[in-house]
C-alpha positions in Angstrom: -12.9 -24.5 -21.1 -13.8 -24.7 -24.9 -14.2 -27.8 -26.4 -14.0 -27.6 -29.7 -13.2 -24.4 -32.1 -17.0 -23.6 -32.8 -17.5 -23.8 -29.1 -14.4 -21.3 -28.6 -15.3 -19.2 -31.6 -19.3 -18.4 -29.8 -17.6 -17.6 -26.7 -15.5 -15.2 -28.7 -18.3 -13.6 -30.3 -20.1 -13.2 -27.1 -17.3 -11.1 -25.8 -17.6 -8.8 -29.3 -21.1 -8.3 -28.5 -20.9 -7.7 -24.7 -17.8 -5.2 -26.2 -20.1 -3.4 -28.4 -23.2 -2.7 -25.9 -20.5 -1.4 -24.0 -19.1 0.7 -26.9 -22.9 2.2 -27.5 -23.2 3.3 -24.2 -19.1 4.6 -24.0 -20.2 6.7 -27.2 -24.0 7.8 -26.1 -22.1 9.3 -22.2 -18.9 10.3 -24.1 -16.7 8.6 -22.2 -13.2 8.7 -24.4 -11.3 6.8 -22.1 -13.7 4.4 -22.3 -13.6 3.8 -26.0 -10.2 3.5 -26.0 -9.8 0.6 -23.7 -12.7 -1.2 -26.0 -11.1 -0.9 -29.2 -7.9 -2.2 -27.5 -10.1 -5.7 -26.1 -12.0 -5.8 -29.6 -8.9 -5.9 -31.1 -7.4 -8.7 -29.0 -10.4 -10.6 -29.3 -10.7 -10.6 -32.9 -7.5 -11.2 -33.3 -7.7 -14.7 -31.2 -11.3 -15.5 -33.3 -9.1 -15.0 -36.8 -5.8 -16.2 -36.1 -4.4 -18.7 -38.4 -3.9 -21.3 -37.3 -6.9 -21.6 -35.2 -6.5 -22.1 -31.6 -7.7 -25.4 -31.4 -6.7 -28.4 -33.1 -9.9 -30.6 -34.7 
């Protein structure tokens, strides 16, 4: 579990860039479905990394 914001915010960006390799490959094989259910998880995760108020407390 995340310590601190920062610490939460890194593992949030990891999963945006695990999301676009993913998103390459989804595009490169044409795989629609694919895409779809990435934009969905991108869009969950960025919206937990941008919220406001943050999801921690410093």
């Amino acid at each position: 579990m995340p310590i601190n914001e920062k610490e939460l915010n890194c593992n949030l960006f990891d999963q945006l860039s695990i999301l676009e390799e993913i998103e390459e490959v989804a595009v490169k094989t044409g795989a629609d479905e694919v895409l779809k259910t990435v934009e969905k998880l991108k869009k969950r995760v960025e919206w937990k990394l941008y919220q406001k108020p943050p999801l921690t407390d410093n």
